[in-house]
C-alpha positions in Angstrom: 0.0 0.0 0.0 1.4 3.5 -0.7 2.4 5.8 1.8 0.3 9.3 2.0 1.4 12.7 3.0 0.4 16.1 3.0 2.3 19.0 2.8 1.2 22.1 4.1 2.6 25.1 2.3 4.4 25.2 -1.2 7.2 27.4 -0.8 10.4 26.2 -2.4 11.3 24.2 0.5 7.7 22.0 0.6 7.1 22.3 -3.0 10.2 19.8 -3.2 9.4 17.8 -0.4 6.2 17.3 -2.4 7.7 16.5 -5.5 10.4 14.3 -3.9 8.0 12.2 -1.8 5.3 11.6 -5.3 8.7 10.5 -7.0 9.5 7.8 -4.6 5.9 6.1 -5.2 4.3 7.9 -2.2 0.4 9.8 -2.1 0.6 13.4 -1.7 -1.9 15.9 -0.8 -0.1 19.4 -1.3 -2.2 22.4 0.3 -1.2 25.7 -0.1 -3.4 29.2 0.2 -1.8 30.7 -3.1 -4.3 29.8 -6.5 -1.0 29.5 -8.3 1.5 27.6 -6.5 -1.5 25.2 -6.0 -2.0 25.1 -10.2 1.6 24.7 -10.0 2.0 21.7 -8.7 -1.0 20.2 -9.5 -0.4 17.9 -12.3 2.6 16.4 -10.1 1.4 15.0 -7.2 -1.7 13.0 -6.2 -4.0 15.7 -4.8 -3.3 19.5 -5.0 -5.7 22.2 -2.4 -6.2 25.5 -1.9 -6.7 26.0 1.7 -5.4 28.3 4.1 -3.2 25.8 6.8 -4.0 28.4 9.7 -7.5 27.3 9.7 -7.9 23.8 11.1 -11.3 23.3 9.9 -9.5 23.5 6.2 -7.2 20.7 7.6 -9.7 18.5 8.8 -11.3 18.3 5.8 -8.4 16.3 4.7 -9.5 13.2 6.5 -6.1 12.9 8.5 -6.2 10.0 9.9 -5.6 8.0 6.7 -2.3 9.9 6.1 1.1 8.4 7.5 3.1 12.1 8.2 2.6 15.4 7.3 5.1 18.1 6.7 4.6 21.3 7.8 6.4 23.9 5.7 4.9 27.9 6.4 7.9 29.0 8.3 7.6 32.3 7.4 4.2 32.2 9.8 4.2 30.9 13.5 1.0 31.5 14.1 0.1 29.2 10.9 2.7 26.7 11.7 1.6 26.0 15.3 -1.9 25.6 14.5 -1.1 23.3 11.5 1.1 21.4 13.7 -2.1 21.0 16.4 -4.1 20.4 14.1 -2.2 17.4 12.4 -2.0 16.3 16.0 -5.3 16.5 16.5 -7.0 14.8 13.9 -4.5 11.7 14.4 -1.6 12.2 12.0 1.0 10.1 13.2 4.0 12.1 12.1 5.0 15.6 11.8 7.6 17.1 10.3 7.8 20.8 10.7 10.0 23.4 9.2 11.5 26.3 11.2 13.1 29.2 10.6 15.8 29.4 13.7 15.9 27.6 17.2 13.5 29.4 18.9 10.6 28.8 16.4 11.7 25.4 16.7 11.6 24.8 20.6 7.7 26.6 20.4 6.8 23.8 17.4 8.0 20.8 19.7 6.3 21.9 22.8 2.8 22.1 20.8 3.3 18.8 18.8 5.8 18.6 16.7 7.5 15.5 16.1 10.3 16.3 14.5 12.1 20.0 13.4 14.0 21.0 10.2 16.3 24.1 9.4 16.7 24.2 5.7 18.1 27.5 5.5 20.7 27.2 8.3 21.6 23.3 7.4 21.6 24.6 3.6 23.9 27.6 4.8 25.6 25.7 6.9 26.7 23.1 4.1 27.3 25.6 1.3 29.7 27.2 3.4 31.9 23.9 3.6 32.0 23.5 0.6 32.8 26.8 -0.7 36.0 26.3 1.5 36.6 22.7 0.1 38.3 21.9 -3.2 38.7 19.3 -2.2 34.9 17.7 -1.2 32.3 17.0 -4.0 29.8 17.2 -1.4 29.4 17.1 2.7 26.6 15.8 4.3 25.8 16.0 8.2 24.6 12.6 9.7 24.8 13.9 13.2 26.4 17.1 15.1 29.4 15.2 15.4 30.2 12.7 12.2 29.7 13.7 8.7 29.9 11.8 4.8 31.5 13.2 2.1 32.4 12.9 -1.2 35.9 13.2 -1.9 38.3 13.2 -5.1 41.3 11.2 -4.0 44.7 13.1 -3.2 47.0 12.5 -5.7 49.6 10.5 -3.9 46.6 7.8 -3.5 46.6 6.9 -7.2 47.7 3.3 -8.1 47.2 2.4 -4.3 44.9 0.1 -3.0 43.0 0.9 0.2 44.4 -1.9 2.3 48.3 -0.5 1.0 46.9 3.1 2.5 45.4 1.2 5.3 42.6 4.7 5.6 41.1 3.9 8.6 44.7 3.4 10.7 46.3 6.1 9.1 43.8 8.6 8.5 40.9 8.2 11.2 38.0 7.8 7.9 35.9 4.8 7.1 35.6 4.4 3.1 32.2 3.2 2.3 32.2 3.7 -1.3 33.7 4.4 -4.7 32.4 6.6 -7.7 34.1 5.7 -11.0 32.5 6.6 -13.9 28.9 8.1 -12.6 28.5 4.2 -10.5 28.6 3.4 -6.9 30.3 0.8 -5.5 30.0 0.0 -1.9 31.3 -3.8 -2.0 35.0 -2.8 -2.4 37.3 -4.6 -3.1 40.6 -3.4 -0.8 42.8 -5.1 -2.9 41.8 -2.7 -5.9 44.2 -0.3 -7.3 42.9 3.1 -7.1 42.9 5.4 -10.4 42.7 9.0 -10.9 39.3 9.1 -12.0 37.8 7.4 -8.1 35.8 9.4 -5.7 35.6 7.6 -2.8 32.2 8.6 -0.2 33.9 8.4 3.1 32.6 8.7 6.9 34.1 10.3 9.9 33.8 13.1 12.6 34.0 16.1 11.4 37.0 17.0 13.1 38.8 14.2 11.2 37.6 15.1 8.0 38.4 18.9 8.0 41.7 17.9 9.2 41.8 15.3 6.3 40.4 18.3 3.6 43.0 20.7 4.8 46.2 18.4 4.6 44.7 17.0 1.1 43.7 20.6 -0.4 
C-alpha cells in the first residue's frame, strides 16, 4: 500500500518535499493558500488544495487520519505553523515534520506537537559554506552534530594504491564506504583494488577528522 502525505505550504522548501515524496511512489496531498502555487503543482502529485493551513477546519477536511506524516512547511508564519502542527496532531496524524526558521521557532513547534524540526536554510547555509571552502569535497553531508559523509576526489599521492596498501582507517581516522568511477557506486569494495585517478571515494568520519583530512589533502 502506498504511503500518503500532506504538505502544508508550497514554498520552495515544501514544494520539493512534495515532489520528492510523489517520486518515490508515495500519495501526496499538497495544500497551499496561493491559487497558483496550487496550479503549479497540481499535475505532479496526487491531490493539489487551496486552503489556508491556519485554519484547522480546512485541515480536517483532509481526513487525516488516513495519512502516514505530514510536513509542515509555512515558516515564514508561526501562528500558521503551530496551528497546523495542532491540528495534524489533533486529527490523528502520526507524524509531523515541521520546518522552522531558527531555534527558537523550533523549541515553540515541539512543545505544541511537533515530532520532528528542520532548518533548511541554516543546514543549507551551513553546508554551502563547507563546501565553498573545500576543493577538495564533492559534497558534505551531516549525519549527526558530530560525524559527517563526504564525497571526496582522492589526493593525488593515493593513485595506483589500493585501500588496504593506504590502510585509511589506521592512518587517517576515515571509514571508506564507497567508490564513484564513472557516474556508478560501488560499496562492495574490493581493498585489494588499485585506485585510479578518475575514483571518488564517499567516506565517513567526525568532522574534526575530515576537516583535518580536507586541509592536509587541499
Amino acid at each position: 500500500m502506498r504511503k500518503q502525505y500532506a504538505v502544508f505550504g508550497l514554498g520552495s522548501f515544501g514544494r520539493s518535499v512534495a515532489l520528492t515524496l510523489e517520486s518515490l511512489g508515495c500519495d501526496v496531498v499538497a495544500v497551499d493558500k496561493s491559487y497558483e502555487k496550487v496550479q503549479e503543482i497540481s499535475d505532479s502529485v496526487t491531490y493539489a488544495l487551496r486552503a489556508d493551513v491556519s485554519d484547522p477546519d480546512a485541515l480536517l477536511s483532509l481526513g487525516g487520519r488516513n495519512l502516514d506524516g505530514a510536513v509542515v512547511a509555512v515558516s515564514d508564519s508561526l501562528e500558521a505553523s503551530i496551528i497546523a502542527t495542532i491540528t495534524a496532531k489533533e486529527i490523528g496524524i502520526p507524524y509531523v515534520l515541521v520546518k522552522a526558521r531558527d531555534e527558537l521557532q523550533g523549541t515553540v513547534l515541539e512543545k505544541v506537537g511537533a515530532d520532528s524540526v528542520v532548518y533548511p536554510e541554516r543546514d543549507m547555509g551551513s553546508r554551502v559554506a563547507k563546501n565553498l571552502v573545500s576543493a577538495t569535497f564533492a559534497d558534505w553531508i551531516e549525519l549527526s552534530s558530530e560525524y559527517s559523509l563526504a564525497e571526496t576526489a582522492i589526493p593525488e599521492k593515493w593513485v595506483g594504491q589500493s585501500l588496504a596498501e593506504l590502510r585509511v582507517r589506521e592512518r587517517y581516522g576515515i571509514n571508506v564506504v564507497g567508490v564513484m568511477q564513472h557516474g556508478e557506486v560501488n560499496v562492495n569494495i574490493d581493498p585489494c583494488q588499485p585506485l585510479t585517478e578518475e575514483c571518488i571515494i564517499i567516506v565517513i568520519a567526525s568532522n574534526a577528522v575530515l576537516s583535518h583530512f580536507l586541509m592536509k589533502n587541499k
